[in-house]
DOVEX-661884 format. One record per residue (C-alpha): residue in three letters; x, y, z. Coordinates in pm, 1 decimal. Example, Ala and Ser with C-alpha at 12.3 -4.5 7.8 and 13.67 -1.06 7.14 Angstrom:
<site bado="Ala" u="1230.0" v="-450.0" w="780.0"/>
<site bado="Ser" u="1367.0" v="-106.0" w="714.0"/>
This chain:
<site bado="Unk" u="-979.0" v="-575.5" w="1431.0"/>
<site bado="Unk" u="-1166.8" v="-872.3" w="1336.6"/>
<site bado="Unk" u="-1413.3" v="-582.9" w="1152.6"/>
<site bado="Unk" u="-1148.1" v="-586.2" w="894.2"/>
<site bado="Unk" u="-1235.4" v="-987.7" w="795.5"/>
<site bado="Unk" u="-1574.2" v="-974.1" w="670.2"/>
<site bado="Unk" u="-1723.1" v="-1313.9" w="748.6"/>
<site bado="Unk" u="-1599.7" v="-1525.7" w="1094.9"/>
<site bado="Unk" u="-1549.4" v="-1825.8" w="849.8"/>
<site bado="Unk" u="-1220.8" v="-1642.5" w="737.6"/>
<site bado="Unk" u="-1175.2" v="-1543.5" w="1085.7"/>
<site bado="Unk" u="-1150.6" v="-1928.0" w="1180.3"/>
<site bado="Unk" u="-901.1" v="-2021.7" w="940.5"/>
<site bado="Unk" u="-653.8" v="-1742.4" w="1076.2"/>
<site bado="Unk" u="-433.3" v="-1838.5" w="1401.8"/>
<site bado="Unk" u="-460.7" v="-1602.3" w="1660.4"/>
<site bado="Unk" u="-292.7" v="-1308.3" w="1583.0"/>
<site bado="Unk" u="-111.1" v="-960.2" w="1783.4"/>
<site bado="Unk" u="-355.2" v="-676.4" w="1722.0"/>
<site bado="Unk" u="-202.8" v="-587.2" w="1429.3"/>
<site bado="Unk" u="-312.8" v="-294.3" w="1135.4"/>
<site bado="Unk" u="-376.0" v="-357.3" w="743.1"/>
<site bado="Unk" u="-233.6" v="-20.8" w="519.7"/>
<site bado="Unk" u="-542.3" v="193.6" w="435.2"/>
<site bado="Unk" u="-736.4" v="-99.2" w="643.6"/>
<site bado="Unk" u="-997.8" v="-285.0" w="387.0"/>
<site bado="Unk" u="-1165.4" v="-9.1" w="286.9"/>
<site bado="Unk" u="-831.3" v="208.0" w="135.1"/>
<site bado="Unk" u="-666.2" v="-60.9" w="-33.3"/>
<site bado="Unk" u="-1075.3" v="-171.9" w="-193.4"/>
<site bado="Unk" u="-1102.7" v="164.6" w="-312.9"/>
<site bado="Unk" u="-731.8" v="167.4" w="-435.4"/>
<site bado="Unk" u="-844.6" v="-128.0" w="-661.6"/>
<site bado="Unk" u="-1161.8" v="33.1" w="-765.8"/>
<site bado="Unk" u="-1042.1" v="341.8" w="-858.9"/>
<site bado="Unk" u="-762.8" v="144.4" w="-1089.4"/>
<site bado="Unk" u="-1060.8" v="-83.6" w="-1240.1"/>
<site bado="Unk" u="-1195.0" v="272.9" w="-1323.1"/>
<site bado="Unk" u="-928.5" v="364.4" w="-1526.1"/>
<site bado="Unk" u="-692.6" v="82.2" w="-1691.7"/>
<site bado="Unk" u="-832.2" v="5.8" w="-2020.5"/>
<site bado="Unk" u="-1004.9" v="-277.9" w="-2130.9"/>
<site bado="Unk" u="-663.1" v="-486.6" w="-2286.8"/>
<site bado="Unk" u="-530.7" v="-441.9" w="-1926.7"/>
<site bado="Unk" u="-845.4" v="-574.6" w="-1731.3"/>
<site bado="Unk" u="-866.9" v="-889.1" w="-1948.2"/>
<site bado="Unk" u="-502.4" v="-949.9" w="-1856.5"/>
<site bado="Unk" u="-595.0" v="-922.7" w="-1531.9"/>
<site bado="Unk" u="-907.5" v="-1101.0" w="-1528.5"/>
<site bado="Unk" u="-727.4" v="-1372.5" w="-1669.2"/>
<site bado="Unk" u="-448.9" v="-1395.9" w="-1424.5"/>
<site bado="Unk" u="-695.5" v="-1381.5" w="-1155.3"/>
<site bado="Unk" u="-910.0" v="-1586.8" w="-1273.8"/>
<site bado="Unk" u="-1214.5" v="-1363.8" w="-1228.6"/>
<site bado="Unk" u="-1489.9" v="-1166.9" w="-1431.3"/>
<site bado="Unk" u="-1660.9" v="-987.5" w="-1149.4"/>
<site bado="Unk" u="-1712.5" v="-627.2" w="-1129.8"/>
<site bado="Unk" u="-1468.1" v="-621.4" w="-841.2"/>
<site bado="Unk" u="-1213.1" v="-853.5" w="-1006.7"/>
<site bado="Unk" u="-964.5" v="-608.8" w="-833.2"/>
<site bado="Unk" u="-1062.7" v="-517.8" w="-551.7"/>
<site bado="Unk" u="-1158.9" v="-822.3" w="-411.5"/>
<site bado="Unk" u="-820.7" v="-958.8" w="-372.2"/>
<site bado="Unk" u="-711.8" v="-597.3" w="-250.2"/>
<site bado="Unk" u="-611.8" v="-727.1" w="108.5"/>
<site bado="Unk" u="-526.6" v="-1098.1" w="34.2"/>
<site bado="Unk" u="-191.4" v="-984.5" w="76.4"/>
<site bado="Unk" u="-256.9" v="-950.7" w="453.0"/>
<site bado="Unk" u="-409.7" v="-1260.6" w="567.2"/>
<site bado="Unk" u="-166.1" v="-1407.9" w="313.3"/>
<site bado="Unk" u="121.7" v="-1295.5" w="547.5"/>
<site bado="Unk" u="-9.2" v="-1455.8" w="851.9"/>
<site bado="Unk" u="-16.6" v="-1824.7" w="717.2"/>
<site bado="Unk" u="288.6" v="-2033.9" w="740.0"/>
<site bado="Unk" u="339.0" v="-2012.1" w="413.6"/>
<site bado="Unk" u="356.3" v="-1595.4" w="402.7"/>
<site bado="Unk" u="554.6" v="-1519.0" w="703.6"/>
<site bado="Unk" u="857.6" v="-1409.8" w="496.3"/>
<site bado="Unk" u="657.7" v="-1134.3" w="331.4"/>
<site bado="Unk" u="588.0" v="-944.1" w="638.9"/>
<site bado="Unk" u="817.2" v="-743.6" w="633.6"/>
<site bado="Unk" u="713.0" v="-634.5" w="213.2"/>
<site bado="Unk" u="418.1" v="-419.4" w="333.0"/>
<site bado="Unk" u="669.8" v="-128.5" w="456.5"/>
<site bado="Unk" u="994.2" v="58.4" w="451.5"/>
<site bado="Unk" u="1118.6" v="205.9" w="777.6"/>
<site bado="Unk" u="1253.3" v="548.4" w="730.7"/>
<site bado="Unk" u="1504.7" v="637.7" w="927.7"/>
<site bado="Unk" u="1408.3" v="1029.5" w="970.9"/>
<site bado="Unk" u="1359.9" v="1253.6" w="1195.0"/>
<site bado="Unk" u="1002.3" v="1379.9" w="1197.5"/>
<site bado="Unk" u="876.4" v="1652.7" w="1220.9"/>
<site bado="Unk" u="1202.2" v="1849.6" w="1124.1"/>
<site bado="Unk" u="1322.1" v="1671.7" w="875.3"/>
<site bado="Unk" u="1140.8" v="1366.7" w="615.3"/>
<site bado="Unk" u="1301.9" v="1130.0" w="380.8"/>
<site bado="Unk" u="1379.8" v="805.6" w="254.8"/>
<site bado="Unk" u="1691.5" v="632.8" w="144.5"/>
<site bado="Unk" u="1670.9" v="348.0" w="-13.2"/>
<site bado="Unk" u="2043.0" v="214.8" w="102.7"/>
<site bado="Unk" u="1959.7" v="292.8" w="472.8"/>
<site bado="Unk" u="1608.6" v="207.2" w="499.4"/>
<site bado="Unk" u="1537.2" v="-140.7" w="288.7"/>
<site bado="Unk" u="1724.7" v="-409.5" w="469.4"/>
<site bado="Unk" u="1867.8" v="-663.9" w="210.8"/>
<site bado="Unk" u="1573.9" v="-909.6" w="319.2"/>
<site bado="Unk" u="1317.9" v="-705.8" w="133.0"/>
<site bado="Unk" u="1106.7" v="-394.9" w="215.7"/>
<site bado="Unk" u="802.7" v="-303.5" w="1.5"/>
<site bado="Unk" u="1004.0" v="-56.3" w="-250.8"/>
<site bado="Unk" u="1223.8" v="-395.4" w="-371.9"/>
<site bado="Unk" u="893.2" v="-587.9" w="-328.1"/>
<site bado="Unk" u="722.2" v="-376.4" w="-575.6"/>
<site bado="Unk" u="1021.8" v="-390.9" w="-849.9"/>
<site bado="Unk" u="1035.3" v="-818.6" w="-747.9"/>
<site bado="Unk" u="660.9" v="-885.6" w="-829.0"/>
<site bado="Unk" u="594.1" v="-641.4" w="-1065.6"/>
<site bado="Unk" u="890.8" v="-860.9" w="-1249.2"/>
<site bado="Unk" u="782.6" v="-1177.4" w="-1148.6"/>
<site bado="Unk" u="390.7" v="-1109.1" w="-1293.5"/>
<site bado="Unk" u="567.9" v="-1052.7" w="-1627.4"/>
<site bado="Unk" u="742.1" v="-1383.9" w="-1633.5"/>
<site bado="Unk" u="722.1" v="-1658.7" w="-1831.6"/>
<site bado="Unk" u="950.3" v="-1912.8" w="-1612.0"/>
<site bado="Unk" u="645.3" v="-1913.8" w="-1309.2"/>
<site bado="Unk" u="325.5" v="-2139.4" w="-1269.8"/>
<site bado="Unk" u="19.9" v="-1924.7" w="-1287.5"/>
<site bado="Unk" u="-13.7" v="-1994.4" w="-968.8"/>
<site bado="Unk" u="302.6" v="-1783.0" w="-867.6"/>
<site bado="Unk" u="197.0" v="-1544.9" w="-1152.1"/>
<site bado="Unk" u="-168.9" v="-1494.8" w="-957.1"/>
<site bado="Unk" u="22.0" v="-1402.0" w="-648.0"/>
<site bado="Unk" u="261.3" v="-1186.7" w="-794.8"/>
<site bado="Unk" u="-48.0" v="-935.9" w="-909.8"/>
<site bado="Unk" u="-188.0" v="-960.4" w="-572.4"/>
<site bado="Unk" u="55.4" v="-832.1" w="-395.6"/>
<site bado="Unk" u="156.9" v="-574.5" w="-672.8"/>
<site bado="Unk" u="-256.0" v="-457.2" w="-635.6"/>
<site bado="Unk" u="-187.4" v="-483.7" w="-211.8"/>
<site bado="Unk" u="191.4" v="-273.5" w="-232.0"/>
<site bado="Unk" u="75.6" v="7.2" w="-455.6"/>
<site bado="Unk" u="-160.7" v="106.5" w="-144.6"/>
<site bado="Unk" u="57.5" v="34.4" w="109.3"/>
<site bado="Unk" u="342.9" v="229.1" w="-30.4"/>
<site bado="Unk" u="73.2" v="546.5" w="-35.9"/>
<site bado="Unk" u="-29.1" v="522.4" w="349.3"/>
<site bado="Unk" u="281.4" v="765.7" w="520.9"/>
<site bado="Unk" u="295.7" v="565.0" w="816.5"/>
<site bado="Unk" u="436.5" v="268.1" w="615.0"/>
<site bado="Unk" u="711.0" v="471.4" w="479.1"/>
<site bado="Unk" u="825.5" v="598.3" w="837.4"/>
<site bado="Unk" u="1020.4" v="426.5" w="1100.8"/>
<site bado="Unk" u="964.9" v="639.3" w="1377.3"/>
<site bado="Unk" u="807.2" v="393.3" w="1698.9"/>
<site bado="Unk" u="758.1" v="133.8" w="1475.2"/>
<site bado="Unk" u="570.8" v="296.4" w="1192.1"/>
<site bado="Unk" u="311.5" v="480.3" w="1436.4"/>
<site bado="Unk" u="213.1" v="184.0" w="1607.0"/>
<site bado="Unk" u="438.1" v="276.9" w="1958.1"/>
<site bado="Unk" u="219.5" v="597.0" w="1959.5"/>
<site bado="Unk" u="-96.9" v="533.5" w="2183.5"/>
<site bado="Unk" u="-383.0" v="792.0" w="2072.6"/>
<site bado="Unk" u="-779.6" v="821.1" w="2191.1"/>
<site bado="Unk" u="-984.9" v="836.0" w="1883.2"/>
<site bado="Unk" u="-1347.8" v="872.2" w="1954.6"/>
<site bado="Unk" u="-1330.6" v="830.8" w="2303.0"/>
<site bado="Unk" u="-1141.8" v="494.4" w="2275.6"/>
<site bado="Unk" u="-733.8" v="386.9" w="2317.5"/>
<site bado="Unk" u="-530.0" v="313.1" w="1981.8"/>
<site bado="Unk" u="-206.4" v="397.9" w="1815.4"/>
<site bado="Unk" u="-163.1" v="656.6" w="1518.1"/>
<site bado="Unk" u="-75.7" v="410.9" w="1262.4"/>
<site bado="Unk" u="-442.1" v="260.0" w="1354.5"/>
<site bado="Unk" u="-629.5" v="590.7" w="1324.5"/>
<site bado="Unk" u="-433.2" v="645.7" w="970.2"/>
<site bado="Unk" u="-547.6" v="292.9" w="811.8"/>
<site bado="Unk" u="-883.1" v="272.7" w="939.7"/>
<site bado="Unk" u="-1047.4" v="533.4" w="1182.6"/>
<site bado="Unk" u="-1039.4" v="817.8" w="968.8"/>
<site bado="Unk" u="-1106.5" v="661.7" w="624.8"/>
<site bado="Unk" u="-1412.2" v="500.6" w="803.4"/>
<site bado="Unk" u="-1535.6" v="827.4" w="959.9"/>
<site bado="Unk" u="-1544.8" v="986.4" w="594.4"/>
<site bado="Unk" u="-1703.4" v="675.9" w="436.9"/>
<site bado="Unk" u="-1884.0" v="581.6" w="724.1"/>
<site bado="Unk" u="-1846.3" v="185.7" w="670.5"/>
<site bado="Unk" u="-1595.8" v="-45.5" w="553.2"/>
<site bado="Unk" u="-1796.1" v="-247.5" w="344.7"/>
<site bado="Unk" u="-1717.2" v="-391.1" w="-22.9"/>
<site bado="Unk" u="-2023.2" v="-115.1" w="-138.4"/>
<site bado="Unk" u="-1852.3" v="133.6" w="47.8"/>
<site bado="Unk" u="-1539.0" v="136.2" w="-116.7"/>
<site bado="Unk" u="-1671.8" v="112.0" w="-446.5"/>
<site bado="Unk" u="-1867.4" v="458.1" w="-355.6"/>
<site bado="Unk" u="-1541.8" v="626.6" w="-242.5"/>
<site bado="Unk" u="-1419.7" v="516.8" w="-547.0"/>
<site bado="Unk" u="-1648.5" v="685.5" w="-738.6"/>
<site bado="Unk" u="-1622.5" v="953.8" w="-584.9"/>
<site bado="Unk" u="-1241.5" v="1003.4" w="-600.4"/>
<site bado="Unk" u="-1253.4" v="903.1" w="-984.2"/>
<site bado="Unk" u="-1512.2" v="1169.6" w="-1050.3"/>
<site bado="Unk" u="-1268.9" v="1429.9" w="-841.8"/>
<site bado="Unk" u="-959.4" v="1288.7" w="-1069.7"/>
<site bado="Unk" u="-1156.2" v="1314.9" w="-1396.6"/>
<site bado="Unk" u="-1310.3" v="1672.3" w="-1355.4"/>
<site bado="Unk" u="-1253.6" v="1760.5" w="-1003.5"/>
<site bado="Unk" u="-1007.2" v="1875.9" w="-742.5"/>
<site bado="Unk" u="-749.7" v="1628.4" w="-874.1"/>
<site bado="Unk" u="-794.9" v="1711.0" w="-1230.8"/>
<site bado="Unk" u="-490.2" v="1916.8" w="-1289.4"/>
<site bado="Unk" u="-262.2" v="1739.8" w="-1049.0"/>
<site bado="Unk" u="-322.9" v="1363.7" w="-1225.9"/>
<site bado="Unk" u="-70.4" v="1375.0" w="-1502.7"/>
<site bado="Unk" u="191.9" v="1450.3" w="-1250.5"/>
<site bado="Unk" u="118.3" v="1185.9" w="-1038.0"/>
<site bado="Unk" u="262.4" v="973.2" w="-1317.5"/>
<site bado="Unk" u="611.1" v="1153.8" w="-1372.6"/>
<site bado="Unk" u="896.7" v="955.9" w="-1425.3"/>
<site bado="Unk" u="697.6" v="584.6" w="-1378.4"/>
<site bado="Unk" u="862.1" v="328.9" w="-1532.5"/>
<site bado="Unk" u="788.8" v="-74.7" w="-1507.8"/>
<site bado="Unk" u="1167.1" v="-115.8" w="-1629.4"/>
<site bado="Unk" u="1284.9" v="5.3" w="-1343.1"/>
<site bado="Unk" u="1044.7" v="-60.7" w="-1071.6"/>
<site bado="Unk" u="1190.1" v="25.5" w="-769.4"/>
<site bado="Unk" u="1306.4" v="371.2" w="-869.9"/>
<site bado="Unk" u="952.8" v="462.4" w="-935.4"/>
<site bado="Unk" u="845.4" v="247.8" w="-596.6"/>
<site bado="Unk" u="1141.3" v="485.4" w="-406.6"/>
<site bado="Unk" u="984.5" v="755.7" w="-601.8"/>
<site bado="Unk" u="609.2" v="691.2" w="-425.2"/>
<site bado="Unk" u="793.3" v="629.8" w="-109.6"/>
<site bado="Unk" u="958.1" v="924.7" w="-103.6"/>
<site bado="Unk" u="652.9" v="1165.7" w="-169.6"/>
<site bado="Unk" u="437.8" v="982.2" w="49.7"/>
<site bado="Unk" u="692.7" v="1025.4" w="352.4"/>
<site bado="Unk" u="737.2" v="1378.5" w="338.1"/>
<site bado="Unk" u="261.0" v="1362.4" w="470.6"/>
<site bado="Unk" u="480.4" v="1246.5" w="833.9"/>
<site bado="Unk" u="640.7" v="1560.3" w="913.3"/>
<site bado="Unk" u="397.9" v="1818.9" w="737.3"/>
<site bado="Unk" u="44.4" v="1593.3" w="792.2"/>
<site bado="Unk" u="95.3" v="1309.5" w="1053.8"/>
<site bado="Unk" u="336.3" v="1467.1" w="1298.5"/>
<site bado="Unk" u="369.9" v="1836.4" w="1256.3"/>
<site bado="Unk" u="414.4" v="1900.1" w="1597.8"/>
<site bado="Unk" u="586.6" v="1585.6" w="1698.0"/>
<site bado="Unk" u="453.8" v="1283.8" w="1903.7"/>
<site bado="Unk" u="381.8" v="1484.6" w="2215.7"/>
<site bado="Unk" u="105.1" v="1684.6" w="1982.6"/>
<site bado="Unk" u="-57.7" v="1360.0" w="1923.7"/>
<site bado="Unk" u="-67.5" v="1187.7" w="2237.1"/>
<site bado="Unk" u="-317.2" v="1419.9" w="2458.8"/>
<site bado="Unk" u="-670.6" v="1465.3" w="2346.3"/>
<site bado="Unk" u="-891.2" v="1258.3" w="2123.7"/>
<site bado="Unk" u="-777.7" v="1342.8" w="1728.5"/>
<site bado="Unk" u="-1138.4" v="1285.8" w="1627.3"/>
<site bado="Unk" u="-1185.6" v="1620.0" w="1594.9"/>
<site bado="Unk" u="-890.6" v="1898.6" w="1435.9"/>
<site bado="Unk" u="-690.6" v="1612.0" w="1375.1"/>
<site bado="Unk" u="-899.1" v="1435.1" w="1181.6"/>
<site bado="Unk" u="-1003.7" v="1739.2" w="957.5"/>
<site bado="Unk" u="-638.9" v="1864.1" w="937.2"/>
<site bado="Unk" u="-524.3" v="1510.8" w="829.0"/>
<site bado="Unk" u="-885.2" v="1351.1" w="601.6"/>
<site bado="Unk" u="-749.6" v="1539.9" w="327.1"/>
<site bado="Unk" u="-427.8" v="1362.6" w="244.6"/>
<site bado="Unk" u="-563.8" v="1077.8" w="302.0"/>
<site bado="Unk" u="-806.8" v="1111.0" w="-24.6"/>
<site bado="Unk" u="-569.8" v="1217.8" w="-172.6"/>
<site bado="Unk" u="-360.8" v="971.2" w="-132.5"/>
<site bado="Unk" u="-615.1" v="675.4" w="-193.3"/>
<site bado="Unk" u="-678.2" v="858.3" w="-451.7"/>
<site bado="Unk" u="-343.6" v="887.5" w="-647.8"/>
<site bado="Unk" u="-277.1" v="526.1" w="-530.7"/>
<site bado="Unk" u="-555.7" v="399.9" w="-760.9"/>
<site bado="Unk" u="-444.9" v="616.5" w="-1058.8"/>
<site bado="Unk" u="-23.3" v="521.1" w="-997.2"/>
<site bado="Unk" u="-208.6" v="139.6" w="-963.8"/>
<site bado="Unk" u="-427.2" v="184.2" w="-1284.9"/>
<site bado="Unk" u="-144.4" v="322.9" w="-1505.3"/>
<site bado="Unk" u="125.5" v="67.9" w="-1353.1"/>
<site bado="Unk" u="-125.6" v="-239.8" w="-1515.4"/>
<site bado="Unk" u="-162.8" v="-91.6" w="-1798.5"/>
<site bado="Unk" u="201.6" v="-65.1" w="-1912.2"/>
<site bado="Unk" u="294.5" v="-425.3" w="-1776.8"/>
<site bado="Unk" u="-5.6" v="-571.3" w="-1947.0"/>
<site bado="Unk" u="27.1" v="-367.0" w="-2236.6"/>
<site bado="Unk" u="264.6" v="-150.2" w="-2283.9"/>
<site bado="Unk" u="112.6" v="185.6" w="-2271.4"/>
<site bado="Unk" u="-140.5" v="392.4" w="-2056.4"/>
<site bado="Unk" u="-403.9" v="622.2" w="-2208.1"/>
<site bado="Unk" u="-351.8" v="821.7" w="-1864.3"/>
<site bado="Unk" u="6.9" v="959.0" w="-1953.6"/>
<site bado="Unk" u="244.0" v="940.3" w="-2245.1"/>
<site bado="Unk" u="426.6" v="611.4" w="-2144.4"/>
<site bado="Unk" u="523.8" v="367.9" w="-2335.7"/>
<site bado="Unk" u="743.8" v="54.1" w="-2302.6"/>
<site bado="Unk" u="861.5" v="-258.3" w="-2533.1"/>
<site bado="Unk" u="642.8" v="-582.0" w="-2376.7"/>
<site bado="Unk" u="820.7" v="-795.5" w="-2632.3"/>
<site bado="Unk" u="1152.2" v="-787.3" w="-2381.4"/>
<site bado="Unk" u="1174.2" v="-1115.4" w="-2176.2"/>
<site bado="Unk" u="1176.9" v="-1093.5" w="-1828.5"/>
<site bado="Unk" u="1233.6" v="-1331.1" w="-1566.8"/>
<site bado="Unk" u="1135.3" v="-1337.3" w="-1213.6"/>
<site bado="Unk" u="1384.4" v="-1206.6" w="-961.7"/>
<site bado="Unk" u="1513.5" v="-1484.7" w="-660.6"/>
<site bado="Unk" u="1373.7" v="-1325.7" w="-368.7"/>
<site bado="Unk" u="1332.7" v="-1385.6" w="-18.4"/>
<site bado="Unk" u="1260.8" v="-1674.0" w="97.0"/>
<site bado="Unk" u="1489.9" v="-1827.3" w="-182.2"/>
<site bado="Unk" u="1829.3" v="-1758.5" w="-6.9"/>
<site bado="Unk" u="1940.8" v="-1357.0" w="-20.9"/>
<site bado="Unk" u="2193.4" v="-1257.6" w="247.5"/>
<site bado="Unk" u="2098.7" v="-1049.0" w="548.8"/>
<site bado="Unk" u="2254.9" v="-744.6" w="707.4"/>
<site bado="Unk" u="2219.5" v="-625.2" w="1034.6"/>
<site bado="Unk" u="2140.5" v="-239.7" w="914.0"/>
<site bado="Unk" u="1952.5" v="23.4" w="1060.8"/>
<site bado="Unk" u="1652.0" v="-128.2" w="831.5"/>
<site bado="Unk" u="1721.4" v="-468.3" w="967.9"/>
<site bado="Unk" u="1682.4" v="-325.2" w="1335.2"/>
<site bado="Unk" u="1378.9" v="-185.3" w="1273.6"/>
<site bado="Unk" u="1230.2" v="-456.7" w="1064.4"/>
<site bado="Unk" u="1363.9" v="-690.9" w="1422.3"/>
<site bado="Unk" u="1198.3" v="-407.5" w="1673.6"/>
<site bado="Unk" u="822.5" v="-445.3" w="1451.3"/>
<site bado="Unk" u="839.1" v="-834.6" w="1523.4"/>
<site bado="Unk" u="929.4" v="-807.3" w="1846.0"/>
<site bado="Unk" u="637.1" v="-649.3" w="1934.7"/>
<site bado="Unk" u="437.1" v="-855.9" w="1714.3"/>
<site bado="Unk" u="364.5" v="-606.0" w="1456.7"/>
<site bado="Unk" u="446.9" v="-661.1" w="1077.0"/>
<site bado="Unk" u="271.9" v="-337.8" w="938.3"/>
């Protein structure tokens, strides 16, 4: 997947890797970003601009998937396990996540969401810290939209081998990259920003015109990982109606090119899509407050520190979650 690094000079500077899958690929979470630099107003994208330390027209979306090469450095191993939360369901008959049984006290990308979406508002961190902090919050909100990283079941897809196109891969694969590439038909930086056109214009006065405001129901930055649990939760439920709706079996004969790629490219706008306009509306009320997308508003004059979080020393149980987090890195796979 070295297509997913766009120049070899990046390439060089990561070790050698498993074959291992990015949420949405580069293309998702770059649209993601575009979509929220589409909507958050323009208080929120000097915030961010600032933090970043960036002007350019893709101040967002070009640090979209630094989260992921992030994680394979020394220095980012502990967040591996951030980009995910392993439902423990039972697809196709039954969907759902718990937070209790499915984020291991180590961290899964619901409490990683509520962490740096705390620790971007802090005052106590360098602006170094602070920089990361909105990276990853940019990275999470697509990952948390991609079903496959809210489902447990053989390892979050990647146990399933699939032909796509004629060639051998696993489901989560096909769900992060294959099929949002067959739509688009690239992967580059231009690309994305195109599909993110394209999904604003469907959000403004299109197909998701009417559905938008709901996509926003209940969000609140003061409590960050209820709303995160709240994403998780609605993005699951695409596994047993979408992903596997007639269990793994379905999936593992014939090449999903075809029927399964129409019956599945349209939740996957969709949910690019609504990830851009949940990201949008989530900078907006930690940078300012309020969104213009939804009536939300919240008191920024409250100060909030970071939370101590993994690596800095919380205890460990050996869960269900914990298993499952254990069974991903044994096969080398932290998506």
């Amino acid at each position: 997947m070295t297509r997913l690094l766009r120049t070899t000079a990046v390439a060089a500077t990561l070790p050698l890797l498993p074959a291992v899958v990015n949420a949405w690929g580069t293309l998702g979470h770059e649209t993601v970003a575009f979509i929220a630099q589409n909507f958050v107003s323009a208080d929120t994208a000097t915030w961010a601009q600032g933090i970043l330390d960036s002007t350019s027209s893709s101040y967002l979306a070009s640090v979209a998937t630094w989260a992921d090469s992030y994680r394979y450095t020394t220095e980012g191993t502990f967040s591996a396990g951030y980009h995910y939360i392993d439902a423990n369901d039972n697809p196709p008959d039954s969907c759902g996540v718990e937070l209790e049984r499915d984020c291991p006290d180590s961290g899964c990308i619901v409490s990683a969401i509520a962490n740096y979406t705390s620790r971007v508002q802090s005052s106590s961190i360098s602006s170094t810290e602070k920089q990361k902090a909105l990276k990853w919050v940019i990275h999470f909100l697509g990952d948390i939209h991609q079903p496959l990283h809210d489902e447990a079941l053989e390892v979050g897809g990647n146990g399933i081998d699939v032909t796509y196109d004629g060639e051998s891969t696993n489901l989560h694969h096909i769900w992060d990259t294959n099929m949002p590439e067959q739509l688009v038909g690239g992967y580059a930086l231009a690309d994305a920003k195109s599909w993110a056109t394209t999904l604003t214009t469907a959000i403004k006065s299109g197909e998701y015109k009417s559905q938008a405001a709901g996509w926003l129901d209940g969000m609140d930055v003061d409590d960050a990982e209820a709303s995160a649990l709240v994403w998780a939760q609605d993005t699951n439920k695409y596994v047993c109606s979408v992903v596997l709706p007639d269990g793994v079996s379905a999936v593992e004969s014939g090449d999903l090119s075809g029927t399964y790629y129409d019956d599945s490219i349209d939740t996957i706008k969709l949910q690019v899509a609504k990830a851009g306009y949940r990201l949008a509306a989530w900078l907006d009320l930690i940078a300012t407050g309020e969104t213009g997308l939804a009536k939300l508003k919240r008191d920024v004059s409250v100060k909030r520190e970071a939370y101590v979080f993994p690596p800095e020393g919380w205890a460990r149980r050996d869960n269900s979650a914990e298993r499952q987090k254990h069974k991903r890195h044994a096969i080398g796979c932290t998506c």
